[in-house]
Structures are given as C-alpha cells and as structure tokens.
KEDRENKE-202699 format. One line per 4 residues: number of its first residue (from 0); their letters; for each residue x, y, z of C-alpha. Coordinates in Angstrom, 2 decimals. Example, Ala and Ser with C-alpha at 12.3 -4.5 7.8 and 13.67 -1.06 7.14 Angstrom:
BEGIN
0	AS	12.30:-4.50:7.80; 13.67:-1.06:7.14
END
This chain:
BEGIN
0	XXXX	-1.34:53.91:44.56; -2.31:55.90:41.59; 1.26:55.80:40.55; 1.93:51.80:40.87
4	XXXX	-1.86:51.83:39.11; -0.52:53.67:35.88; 2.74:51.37:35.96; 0.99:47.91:35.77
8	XXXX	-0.73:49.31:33.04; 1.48:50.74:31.15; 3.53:46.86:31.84; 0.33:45.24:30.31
12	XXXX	0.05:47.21:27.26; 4.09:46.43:26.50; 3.10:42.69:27.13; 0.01:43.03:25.10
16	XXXX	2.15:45.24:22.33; 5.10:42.27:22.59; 2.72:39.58:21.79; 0.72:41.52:19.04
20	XXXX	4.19:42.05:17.51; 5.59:38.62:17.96; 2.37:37.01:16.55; 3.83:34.23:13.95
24	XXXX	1.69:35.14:10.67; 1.03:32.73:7.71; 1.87:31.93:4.43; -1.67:30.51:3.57
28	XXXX	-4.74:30.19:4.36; -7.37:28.14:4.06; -11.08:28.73:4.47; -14.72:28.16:3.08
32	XXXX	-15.07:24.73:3.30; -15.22:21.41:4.98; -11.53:20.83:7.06; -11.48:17.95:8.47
36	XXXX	-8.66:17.53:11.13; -8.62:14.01:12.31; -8.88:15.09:15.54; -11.39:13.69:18.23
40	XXXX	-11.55:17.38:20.30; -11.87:19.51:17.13; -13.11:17.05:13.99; -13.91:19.99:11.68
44	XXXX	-12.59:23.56:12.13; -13.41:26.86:9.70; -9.82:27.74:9.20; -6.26:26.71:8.69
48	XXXX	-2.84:28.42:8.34; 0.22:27.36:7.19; 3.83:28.77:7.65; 6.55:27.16:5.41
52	XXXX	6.10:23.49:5.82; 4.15:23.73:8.95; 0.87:24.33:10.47; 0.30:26.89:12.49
56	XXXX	-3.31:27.63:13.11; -6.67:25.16:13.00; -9.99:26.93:14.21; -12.65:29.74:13.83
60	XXXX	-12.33:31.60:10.56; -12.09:35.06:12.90; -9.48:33.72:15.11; -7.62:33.35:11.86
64	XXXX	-7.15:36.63:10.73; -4.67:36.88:13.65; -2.56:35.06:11.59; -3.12:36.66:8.53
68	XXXX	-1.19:39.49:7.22; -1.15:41.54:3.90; 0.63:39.23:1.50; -1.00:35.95:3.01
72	XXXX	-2.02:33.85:0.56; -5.83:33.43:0.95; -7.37:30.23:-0.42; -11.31:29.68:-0.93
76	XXXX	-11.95:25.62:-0.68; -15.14:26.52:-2.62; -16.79:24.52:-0.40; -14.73:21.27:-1.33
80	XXXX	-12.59:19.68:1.78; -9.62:19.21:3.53; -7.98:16.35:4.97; -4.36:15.57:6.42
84	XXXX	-2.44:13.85:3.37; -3.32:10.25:3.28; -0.71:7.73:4.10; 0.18:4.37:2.26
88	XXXX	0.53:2.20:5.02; 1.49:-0.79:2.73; 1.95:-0.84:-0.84; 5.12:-1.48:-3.25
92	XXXX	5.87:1.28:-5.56; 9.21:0.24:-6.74; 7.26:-2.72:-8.02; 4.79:-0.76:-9.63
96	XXXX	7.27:1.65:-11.75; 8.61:-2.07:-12.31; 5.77:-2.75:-14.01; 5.21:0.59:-15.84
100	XXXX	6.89:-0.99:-19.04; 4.76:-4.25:-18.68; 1.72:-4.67:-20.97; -1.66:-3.83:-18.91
104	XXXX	-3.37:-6.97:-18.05; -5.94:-5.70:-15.42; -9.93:-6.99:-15.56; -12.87:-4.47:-15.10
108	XXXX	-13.11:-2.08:-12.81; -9.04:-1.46:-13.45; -8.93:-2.74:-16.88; -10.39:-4.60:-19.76
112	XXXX	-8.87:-8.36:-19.76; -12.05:-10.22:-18.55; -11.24:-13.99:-20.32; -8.34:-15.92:-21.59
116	XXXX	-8.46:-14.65:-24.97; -8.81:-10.86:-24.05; -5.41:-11.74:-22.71; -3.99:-13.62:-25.29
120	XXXX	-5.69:-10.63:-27.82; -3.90:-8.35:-25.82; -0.22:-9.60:-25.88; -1.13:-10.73:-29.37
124	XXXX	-1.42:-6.89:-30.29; 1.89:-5.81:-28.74; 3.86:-8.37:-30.87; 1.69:-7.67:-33.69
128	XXXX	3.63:-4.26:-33.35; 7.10:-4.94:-32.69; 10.18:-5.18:-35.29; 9.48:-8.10:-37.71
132	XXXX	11.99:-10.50:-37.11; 12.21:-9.36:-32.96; 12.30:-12.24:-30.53; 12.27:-10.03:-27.09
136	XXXX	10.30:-10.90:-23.91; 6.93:-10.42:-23.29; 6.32:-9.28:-19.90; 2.23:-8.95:-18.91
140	XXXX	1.00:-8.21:-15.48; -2.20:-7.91:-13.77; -4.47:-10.80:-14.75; -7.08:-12.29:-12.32
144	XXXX	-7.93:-15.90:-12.39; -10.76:-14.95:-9.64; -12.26:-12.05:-11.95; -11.80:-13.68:-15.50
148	XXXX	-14.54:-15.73:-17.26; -12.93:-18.91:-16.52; -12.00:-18.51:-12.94; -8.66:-20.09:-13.89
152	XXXX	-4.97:-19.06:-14.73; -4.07:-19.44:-18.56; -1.80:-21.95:-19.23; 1.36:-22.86:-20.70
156	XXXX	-0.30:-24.01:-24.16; -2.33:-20.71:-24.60; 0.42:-18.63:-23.65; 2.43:-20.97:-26.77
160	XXXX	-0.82:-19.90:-29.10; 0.02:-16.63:-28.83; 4.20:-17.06:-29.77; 6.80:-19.67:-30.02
164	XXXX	9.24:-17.49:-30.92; 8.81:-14.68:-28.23; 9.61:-16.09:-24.23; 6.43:-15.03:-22.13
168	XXXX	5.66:-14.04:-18.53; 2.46:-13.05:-17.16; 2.34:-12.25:-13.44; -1.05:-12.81:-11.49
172	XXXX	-2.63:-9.52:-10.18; -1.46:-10.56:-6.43; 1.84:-10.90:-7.69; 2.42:-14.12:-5.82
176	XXXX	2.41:-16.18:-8.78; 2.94:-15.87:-13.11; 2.50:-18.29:-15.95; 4.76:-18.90:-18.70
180	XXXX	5.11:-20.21:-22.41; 7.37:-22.72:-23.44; 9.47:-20.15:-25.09; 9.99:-18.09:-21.15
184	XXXX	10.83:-21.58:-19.52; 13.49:-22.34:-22.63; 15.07:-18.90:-21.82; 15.26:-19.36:-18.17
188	XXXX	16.35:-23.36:-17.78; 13.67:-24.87:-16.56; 13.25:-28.11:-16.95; 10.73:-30.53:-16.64
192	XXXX	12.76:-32.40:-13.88; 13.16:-29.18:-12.02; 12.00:-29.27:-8.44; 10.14:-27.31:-6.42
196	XXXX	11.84:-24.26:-3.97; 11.78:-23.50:-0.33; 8.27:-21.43:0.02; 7.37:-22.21:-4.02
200	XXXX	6.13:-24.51:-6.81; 5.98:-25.01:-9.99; 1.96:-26.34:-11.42; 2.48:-29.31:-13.64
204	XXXX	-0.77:-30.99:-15.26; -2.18:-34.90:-15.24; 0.54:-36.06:-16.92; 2.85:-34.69:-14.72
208	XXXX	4.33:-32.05:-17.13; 5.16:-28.35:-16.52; 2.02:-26.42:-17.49; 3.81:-22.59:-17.13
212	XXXX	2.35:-21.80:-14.04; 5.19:-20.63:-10.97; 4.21:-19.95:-7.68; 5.67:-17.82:-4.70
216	XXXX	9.62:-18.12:-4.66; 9.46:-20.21:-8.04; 7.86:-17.20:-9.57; 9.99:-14.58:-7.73
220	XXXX	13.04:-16.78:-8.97; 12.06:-16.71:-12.76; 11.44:-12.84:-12.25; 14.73:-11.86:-11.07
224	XXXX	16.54:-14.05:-13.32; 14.82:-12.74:-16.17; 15.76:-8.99:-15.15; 18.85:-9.99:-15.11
228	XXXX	18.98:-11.64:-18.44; 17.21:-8.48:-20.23; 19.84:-5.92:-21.70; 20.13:-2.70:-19.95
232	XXXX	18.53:0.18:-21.88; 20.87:2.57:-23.57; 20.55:6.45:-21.82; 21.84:9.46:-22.43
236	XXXX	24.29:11.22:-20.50; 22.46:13.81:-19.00; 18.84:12.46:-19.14; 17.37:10.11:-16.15
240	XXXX	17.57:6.64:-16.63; 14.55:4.62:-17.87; 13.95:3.15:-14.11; 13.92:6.69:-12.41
244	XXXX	11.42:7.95:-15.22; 9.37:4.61:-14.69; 9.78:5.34:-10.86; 8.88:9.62:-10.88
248	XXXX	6.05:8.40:-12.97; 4.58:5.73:-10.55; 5.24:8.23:-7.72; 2.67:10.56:-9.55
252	XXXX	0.18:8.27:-9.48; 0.65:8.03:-5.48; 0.80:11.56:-5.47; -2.57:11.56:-7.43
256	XXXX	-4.91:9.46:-4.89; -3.66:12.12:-2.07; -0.70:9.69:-0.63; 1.86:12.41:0.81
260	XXXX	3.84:9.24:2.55; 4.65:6.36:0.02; 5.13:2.86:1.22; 7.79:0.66:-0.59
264	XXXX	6.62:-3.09:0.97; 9.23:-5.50:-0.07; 12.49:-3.79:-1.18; 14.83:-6.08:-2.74
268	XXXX	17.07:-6.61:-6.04; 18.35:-3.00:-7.63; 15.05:-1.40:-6.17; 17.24:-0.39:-2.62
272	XXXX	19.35:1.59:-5.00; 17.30:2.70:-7.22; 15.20:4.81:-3.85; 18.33:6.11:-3.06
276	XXXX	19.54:7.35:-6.09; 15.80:8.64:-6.49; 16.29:10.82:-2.99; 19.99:11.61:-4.01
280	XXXX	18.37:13.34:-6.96; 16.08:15.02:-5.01; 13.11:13.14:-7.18; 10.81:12.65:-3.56
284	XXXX	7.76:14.39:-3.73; 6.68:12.46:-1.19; 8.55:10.82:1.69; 9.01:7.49:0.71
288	XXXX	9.45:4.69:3.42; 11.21:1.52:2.57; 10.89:-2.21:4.05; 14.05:-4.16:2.44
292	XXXX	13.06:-8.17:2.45; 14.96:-9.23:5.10; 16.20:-12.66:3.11; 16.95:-11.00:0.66
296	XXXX	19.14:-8.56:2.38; 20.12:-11.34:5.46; 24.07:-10.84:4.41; 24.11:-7.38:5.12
300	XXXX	20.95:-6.63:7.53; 23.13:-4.55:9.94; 23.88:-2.04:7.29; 20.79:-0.44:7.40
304	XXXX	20.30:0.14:11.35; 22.25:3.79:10.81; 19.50:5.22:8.87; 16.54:3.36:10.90
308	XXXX	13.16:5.98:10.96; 16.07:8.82:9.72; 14.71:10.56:6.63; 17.30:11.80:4.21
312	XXXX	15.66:13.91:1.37; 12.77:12.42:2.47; 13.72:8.38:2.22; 13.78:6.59:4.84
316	XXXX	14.17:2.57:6.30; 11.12:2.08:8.61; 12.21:-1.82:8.99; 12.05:-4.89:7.24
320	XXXX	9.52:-7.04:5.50; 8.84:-10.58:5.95; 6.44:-12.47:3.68; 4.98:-15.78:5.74
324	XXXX	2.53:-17.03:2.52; 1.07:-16.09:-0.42; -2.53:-14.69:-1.90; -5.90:-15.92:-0.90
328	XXXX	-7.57:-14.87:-4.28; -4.20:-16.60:-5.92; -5.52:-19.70:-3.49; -1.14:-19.65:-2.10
332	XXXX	-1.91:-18.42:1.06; -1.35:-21.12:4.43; -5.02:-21.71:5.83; -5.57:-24.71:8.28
336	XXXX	-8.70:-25.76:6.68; -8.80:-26.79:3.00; -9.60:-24.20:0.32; -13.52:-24.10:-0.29
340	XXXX	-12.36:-25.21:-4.21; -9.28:-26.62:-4.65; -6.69:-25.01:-7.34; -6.32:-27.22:-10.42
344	XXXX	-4.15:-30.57:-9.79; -4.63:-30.10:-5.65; -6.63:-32.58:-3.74; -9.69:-31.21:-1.47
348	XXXX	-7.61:-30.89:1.31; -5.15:-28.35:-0.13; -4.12:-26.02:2.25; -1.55:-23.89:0.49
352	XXXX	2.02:-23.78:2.38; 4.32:-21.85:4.71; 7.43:-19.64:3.23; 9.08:-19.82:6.52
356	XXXX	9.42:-22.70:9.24; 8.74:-21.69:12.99; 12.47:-21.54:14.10; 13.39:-19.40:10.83
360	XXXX	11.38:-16.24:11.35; 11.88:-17.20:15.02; 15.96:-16.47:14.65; 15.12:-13.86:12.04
364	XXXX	12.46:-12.16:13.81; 14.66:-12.10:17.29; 17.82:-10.78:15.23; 16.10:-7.30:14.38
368	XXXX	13.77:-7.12:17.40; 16.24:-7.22:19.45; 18.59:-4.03:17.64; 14.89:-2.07:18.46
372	XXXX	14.04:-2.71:14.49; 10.20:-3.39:13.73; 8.94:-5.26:10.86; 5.86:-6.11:8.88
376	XXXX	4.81:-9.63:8.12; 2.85:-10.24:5.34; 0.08:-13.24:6.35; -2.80:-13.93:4.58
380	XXXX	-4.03:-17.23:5.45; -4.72:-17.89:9.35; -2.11:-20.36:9.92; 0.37:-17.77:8.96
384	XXXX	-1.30:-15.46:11.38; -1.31:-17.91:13.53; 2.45:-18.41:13.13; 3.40:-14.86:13.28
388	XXXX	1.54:-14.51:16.51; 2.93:-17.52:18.05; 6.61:-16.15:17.42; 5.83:-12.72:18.08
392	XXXX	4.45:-13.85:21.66; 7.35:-15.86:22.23; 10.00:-13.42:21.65; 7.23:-10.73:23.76
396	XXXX	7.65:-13.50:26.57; 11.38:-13.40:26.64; 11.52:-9.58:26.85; 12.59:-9.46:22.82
400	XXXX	9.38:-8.01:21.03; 8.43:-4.75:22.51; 4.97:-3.65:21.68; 6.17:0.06:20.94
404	XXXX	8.35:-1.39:17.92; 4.67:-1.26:16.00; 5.25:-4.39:13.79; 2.41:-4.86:11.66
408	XXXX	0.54:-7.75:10.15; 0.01:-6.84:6.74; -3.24:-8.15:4.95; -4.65:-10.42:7.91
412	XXXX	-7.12:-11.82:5.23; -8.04:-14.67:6.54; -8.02:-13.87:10.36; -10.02:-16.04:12.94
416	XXXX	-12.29:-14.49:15.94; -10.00:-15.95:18.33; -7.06:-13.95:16.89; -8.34:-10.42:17.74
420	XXXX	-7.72:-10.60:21.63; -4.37:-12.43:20.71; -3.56:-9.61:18.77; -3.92:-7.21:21.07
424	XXXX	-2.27:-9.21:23.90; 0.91:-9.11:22.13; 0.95:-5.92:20.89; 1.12:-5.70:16.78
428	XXXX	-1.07:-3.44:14.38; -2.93:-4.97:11.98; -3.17:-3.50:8.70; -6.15:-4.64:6.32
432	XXXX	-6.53:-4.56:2.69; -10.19:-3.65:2.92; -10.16:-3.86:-0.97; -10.23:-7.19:-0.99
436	XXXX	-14.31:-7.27:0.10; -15.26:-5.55:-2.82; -12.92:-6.81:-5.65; -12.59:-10.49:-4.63
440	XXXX	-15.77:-10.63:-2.13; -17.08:-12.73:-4.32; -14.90:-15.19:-5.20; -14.01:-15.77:-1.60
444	XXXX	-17.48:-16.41:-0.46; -17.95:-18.99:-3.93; -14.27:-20.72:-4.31; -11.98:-19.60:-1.79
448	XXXX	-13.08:-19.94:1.71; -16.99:-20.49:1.55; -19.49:-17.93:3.40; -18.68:-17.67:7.02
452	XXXX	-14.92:-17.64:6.45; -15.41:-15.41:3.86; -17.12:-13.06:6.07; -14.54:-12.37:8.60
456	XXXX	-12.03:-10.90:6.21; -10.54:-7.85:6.90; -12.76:-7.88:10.47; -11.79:-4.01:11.25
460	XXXX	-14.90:-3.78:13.47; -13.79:-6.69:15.68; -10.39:-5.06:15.86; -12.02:-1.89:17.11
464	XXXX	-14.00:-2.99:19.68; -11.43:-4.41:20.84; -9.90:-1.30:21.29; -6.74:-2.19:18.40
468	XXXX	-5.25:0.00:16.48; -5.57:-0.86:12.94; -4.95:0.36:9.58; -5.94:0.63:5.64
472	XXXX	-3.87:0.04:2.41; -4.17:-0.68:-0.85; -1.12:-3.08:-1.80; -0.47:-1.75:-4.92
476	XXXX	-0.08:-2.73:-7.70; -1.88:-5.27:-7.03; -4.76:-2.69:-6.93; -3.58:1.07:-8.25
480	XXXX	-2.79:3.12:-5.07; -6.04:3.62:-4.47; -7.10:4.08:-0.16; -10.57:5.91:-1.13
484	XXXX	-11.52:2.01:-2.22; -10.23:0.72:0.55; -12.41:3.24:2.82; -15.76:2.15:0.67
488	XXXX	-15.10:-1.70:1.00; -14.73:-1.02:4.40; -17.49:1.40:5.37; -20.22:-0.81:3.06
492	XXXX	-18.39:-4.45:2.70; -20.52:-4.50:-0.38; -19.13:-6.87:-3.03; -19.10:-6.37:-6.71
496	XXXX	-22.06:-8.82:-7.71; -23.60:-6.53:-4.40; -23.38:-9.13:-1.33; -23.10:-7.19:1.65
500	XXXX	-20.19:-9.63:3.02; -19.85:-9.64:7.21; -22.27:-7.07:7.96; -21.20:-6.43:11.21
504	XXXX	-17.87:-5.78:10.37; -18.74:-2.46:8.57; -17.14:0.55:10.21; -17.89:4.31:10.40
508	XXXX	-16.59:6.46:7.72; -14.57:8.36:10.53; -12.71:5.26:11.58; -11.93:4.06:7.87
512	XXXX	-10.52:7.63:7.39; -8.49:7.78:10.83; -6.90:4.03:9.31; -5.60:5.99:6.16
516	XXXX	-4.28:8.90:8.37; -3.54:9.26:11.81; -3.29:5.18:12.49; -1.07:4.69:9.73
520	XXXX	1.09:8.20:11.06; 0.94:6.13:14.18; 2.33:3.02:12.46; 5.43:4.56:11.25
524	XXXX	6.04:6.09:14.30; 5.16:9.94:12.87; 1.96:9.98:14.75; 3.23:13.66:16.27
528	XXXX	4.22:14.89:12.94; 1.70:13.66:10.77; -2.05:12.00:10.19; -3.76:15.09:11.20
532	XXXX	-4.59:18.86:11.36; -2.79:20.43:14.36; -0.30:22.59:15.40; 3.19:22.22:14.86
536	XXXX	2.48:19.04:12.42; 3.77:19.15:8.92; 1.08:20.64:6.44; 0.61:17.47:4.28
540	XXXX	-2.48:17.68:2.88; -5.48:16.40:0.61; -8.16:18.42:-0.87; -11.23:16.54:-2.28
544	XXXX	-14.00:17.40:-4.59; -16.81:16.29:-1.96; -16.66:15.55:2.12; -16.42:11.80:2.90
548	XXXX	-18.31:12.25:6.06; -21.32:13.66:4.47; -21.38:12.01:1.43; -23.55:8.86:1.03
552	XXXX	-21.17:6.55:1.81; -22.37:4.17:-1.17; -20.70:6.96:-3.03; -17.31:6.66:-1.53
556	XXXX	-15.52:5.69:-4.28; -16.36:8.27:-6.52; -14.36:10.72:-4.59; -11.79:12.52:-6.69
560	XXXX	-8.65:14.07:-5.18; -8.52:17.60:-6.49; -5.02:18.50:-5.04; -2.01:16.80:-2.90
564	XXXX	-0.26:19.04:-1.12; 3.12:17.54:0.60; 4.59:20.24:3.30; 2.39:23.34:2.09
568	XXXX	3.72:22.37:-1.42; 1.43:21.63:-4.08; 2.61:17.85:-5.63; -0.51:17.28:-7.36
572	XXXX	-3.58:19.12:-8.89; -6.70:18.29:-10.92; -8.32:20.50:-13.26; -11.81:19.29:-12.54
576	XXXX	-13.09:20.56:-15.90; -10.44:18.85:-17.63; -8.98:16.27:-15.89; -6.86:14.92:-18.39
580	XXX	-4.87:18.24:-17.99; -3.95:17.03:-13.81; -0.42:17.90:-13.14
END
C-alpha cells in the first residue's frame, strides 16, 4: 500500500509540475485601479493580463502574479480606470473625414457659430483669405437652425451677401438638409422650375422662388454632384492621397473618445473604396465596420455577401443601411402628428415625408433578409418607426426576418409607448442617440414636438424594462464621436437650458455604459469577442482619467479618455498635463 501511496504522489506532483510549467504568462499587466469588466458576475476585478492581442486573466491582484513572469510588463492605473474599448454603434466617419476640409460651422458647446452672421463672418473670413481673383466653392458644415439665435436656416439671399462670385453650400448639422447661394445653384443647374425628388425638396419662399434651402435626396443630389464637379487634388507619388489623410485623421479622433470599433453608417459614392484602400494600406487602427446604402449600391448588392461580418485588415461589411426619413431637429423627419411649429412656408399640419413607400423597403428589405444579411434603418419620426416595424413584422410573419439577424433601428427619436412591446415582439435593437436630450432637448420640447412628445425621446428606460436590448451612439458628425455625451444625456436627460426632459426615462450609469460596450458588441454580432473584460476576448480597451460609476453622474461629461488601446496596442494616449501633446 505504501508503495501505490508513494506512486500517486509522485503522479500528482508531475501533474502539479505540468501545469505550473504550462501556465500561459502575460505580456501586461494591469493593476491599481478601478477595472471595470462589463460583466454582471464580476463588475470590477483588481487585475488584468494580457497576452498578444488577447486577454488572459481578470481577477484578484494575487491570483495574478500566476501570470506574471520576469519581463511582464507591469502597469500602475494610478488609480484611474479601465473599461472594454467603447464601440460606435452608429456613426459615419467617411463622412466626417469628408468634411475635414469643410469650414467649421458648429454652435456652442462644439463650436462658435451661434447666429446668422457668425456664419456669414465665418465663411466671409475664409474668402477673405483665398487667391484674389479665386472663384472656388465654399463648402460649410455644421450649422444649427435649432441652436442659432434665430431658430431658422440662413437663406439663399444671406448666403449671396456673403459672395456672388464664389458658389456656396452649407450643410445643416443633421446632415439631412444644406442651403445654397445663387452662385452654388448656377453651378449645379438648378432651376427655378426644377421639381422636387423622390424622398426630397427643394424650400422656395412666398413668391414661390427658390430660397437655397435642399432637403433630404435634393440635398444629397447637389452634394454628390458637386464632388463630382470639384477637380481632383494633385498628389505625389509616394505620399497618401488627400482623402486617406482626411480619413487617418478623422479615425484619430474616434480613436481619441476610446472607440476601438468604428461605425461607417451610410457608405456610398467613392467612400466604399476609399475603406478599402484604407485597410489595403493597413491604415485601421481600429476595426472599421461598414453599412453601404443599399440604393445606392441596389445594382450590385450581391457583391458584397462574400465578405458579410468577415474582417480583412480589420474592415468589414456588417450589412446595409436604409434611411426611412430625415432629422427631427432639421423638422424632415415623418411624424403622424403635425410638427409643434411648422418649418417656414409649411402649413400647421406639416408632417414631414417618407423616403421610401411600404412595398419599396418591403422588396428591398426581403431581398437581403432573406441571403441572412441584417440592416439598420434609420427612423426618426414615429411613422417611420411605425413603417419599419410594420415591414419588419411582415417579412418576421412569412419566415423572412429572423430576429438573430440583429437589424437595428437607428435614432428611434420620436418613438411612441405603444412601440416598445412591438419592438420587442419582432425582434430588432434599437439604437438611441441619447445626445439628442441634451443638445436639442430644448428645442424639441419648444418647436418640434411640444412637451409630452418631447419627453419620450430616446425612452431607453422603457426599452429596458421591457427587457430590450438597446444601444448608444453618437451619429457623428453630426455630433463629434463623442459616446461619454451620449451616456450623460442618458443617465441625467438634463437639457442645456437644464430641463430634466422624461424623468423616468433616466437610466443607471451601468446600463448607459453596457449600451456603448457589450450591447453594441452584441449588435454586430462580436458579443463573444468583444464589449467586455473576460477571457479569451480581444484586449480592446479604454482607460479614463476618473470611474464613471463613482463619479457624480452630473459630471459625466467631463470624463477624459487618457488612452485607447485596440488589441493590447496602444492607438491613442493623452498627456494629461499637456493635452495638446495626445498622440
């Protein structure tokens, strides 16, 4: 007995030996402050460990040092916190390095052009400094009828005031609509007996003249015809083109808000190519997932299905994007009771208008559904939820729609009470744009849809108790990429004049967080790769200056990501003491 005694022994201590030896140990650690894991079982742990790309340890500090060996790379949080690398779940940043050449036409808290003549000041001062003699375009972008002095867009006459000579475009901050000077509509052939597009308009005043403003496809129309009017820059041979400079840059400021996936909403014209050539140059810091329009790209739809939720250095098609209306704040988005305040030269019972008819995203809709393909739908105003959910359940009915394709309603602005439990019958996610409380709060409650309309926007309580899914984005550029925001306007629903708007809609600072991470993994279908701190998921991470959970949640937005760290790899890091000198 003795014998077999010494034998099992000496088997466990080879065992015990085998697995000492075979312990996996780390390439970093990271300790001495607040990690925050996203998960329900294990919120916060003391320690975490990363190997190459991947984690490979979250817990006690002492269970760490397992994992630790002599040229481990040991990293003090200082007390600051950790976080899984937040995720865009809808924003456009080929539009955004787009507009990285445009003049800056923001208002406060973004930017500075708070009336009509801070705008016209402002392009004034960029002509003031061109070539004398130069007639080129003027392109603006960013202004805000709803936060401007006259709640109102400019017109064509005061865009004339400030040139004759020069053709000028300014696009709204929503992007859904632009206004332009006699000179722009000269240059692009429109005429005063021009008529209105499928899903756009163009505003014309009493007299029934054109007074610059374009709306939806009208606008989206002038845009691409202008880009394709304007010469192509000259480049040198070995240096990246002007686009990929504008497009590295953009993706920095992504990188800079702690976004470690990037969300490209509405794909269409040169900007397809442009990610790809982006990836083929290995320029992804990020991974970058793209939505092509699908009208856009209708001819050739099926060309993308080889590459569907594939990433190839780190690009990859997630689906496609359909856009069913326009802006609330831009007062273009399809509501089934009148706007509160009418835009100028609507009657009182304006109700904006539909892109798409019924049996159009129907066939369009069924087409991708049923190759598996998932999409997301931007709808605003509740009749285009309502349509989206009336041909989503349709195509659910006849076995098309499959709830585990994840499409998701983007924005849901306007949303009714009725929709949540319609919602969740058919199986979509809803993905809010929280921002929208605090930056246009305001203006919703006083022009667009009156108090109690006003009050269910973004309702991301409702959704929850309701046991949905849902997630958080920022949309940019129509707001920089900026989720922290998004997480204050939903935790407080505080407005900027400092209305607490739909009180009960508030949510915890946990569940705003879990929208910008694990949800929005969830959304792409990454959820087991991504959106938290576990083992075996990639080790895309955000550090921040102060812990969101703790933190008075008034003070949400003054956050500041100190470093984005994209599969154990840092992408992004502040100098805190001089933080002009972030790379």
């Amino acid at each position: 007995m003795e014998t077999v005694r010494n034998v099992i022994i000496f088997l466990f201590f080879l065992i015990f030996l085998g697995c000492k030896s075979n312990q996996q140990k780390g390439d970093v650690v990271y300790f001495g402050g607040n990690i925050v894991t996203m998960e329900a079982d294990f919120p916060e742990v003391e320690a975490l460990v990363l190997k190459e790309s991947k984690i490979i340890f979250v817990g006690s500090q002492k269970e760490a040092d397992n994992y630790i060996k002599d040229n481990t790379k040991r990293i003090d949080l200082k007390g600051k916190t950790l976080l899984p690398g937040f995720i865009d779940a809808h924003g456009h940043i080929t539009s955004r390095a787009g507009m990285e050449q445009a003049i800056d036409l923001s208002p406060s808290p973004y930017g500075t052009v708070n009336s009509i003549p801070d705008l016209q000041k402002t392009l004034k001062m960029v002509i003031d400094r061109m070539k004398p003699g130069s007639v080129a375009p003027i392109l603006g972008n960013g202004y805000d009828d709803a936060i401007m002095r006259e709640h109102r867009h400019p017109t064509r006459q005061e865009l004339d005031a400030v040139s004759t000579t020069h053709p000028i475009i300014v696009i709204h901050s929503s992007g859904h609509a632009s206004v332009v000077n006699s000179a722009m509509l000269t240059l692009l052939n429109i005429t005063e007996n021009v008529k209105d597009p499928e899903g756009g308009h163009y505003g014309r005043s009493s007299d029934n003249r054109l007074n610059g403003k374009l709306e939806e496809n009208a606008s989206f129309a002038a845009l691409i015809k202008l880009t394709a009017l304007l010469p192509k820059p000259k480049e040198a041979k070995d240096e990246l083109s002007q686009s990929l400079k504008d497009f590295v840059k953009a993706q920095d400021e992504w990188l800079s808000y702690g976004q470690t996936t990037i969300c490209d909403g509405r794909s269409m014209g040169g900007n397809i190519e442009l990610l790809k050539e982006a990836a083929s140059k290995n320029l992804l810091k990020a991974d970058v997932i793209y939505f092509p329009d699908f009208e856009a790209n209708k001819s050739d739809w099926n060309s993308f299905k080889s590459n569907y939720m594939i990433y190839e250095k780190r690009l990859k098609f997630g689906g496609f994007k359909f856009s069913n209306d326009g802006s609330p704040q831009g007062k273009t988005a399809w509501l089934t009771a009148p706007y509160l305040v009418p835009p100028q030269g609507q009657s009182t019972d304006y109700k904006g208008f539909p892109i798409f008819s019924d049996e159009a995203l129907y066939n369009d809709l069924k087409t991708i559904f049923s190759h598996d393909i998932t999409a997301q739908l931007h709808v605003n105003g509740d009749a285009a939820i309502d349509q989206a959910i009336r041909v989503i359940e349709k195509l659910k009915n006849e076995g098309v729609y499959k709830p585990e394709l994840r499409a998701t309603l983007i924005h849901v602005q306007n949303s009714r009470p009725d929709h949540i439990a319609k919602i969740k019958k058919i199986g979509v996610i809803p993905s809010y744009f929280s921002s929208h409380v605090y930056l246009w709060g305001d203006w919703h409650y006083q022009s667009v849809f009156g108090p109690k309309r006003a009050s269910f926007i973004s309702p991301a309580q409702s959704a929850k108790t309701a046991g949905i899914l849902f997630t958080i984005h920022h949309d940019s550029p129509v707001t920089p990429p900026d989720l922290m925001t998004g997480v204050y306007a939903a935790v407080n629903r505080i407005t900027r004049s400092g209305m607490v708007l739909g009180p009960g809609e508030r949510i915890s600072v946990w569940d705003a967080l879990k929208a910008i991470t694990i949800n929005a993994a969830y959304q792409y279908q990454e959820e087991k790769s991504k959106g938290s701190l576990k083992v075996g998921k990639l080790a895309d991470l955000v550090i921040l200056n102060q812990n969101p959970l703790t933190i008075d949640p008034l003070k949400l937005r003054d956050i500041i990501v100190v470093e984005t760290i994209k599969e154990g790899k840092s992408v992004f890091k502040r100098d805190l003491e001089n933080p002009f000198n972030s790379h």
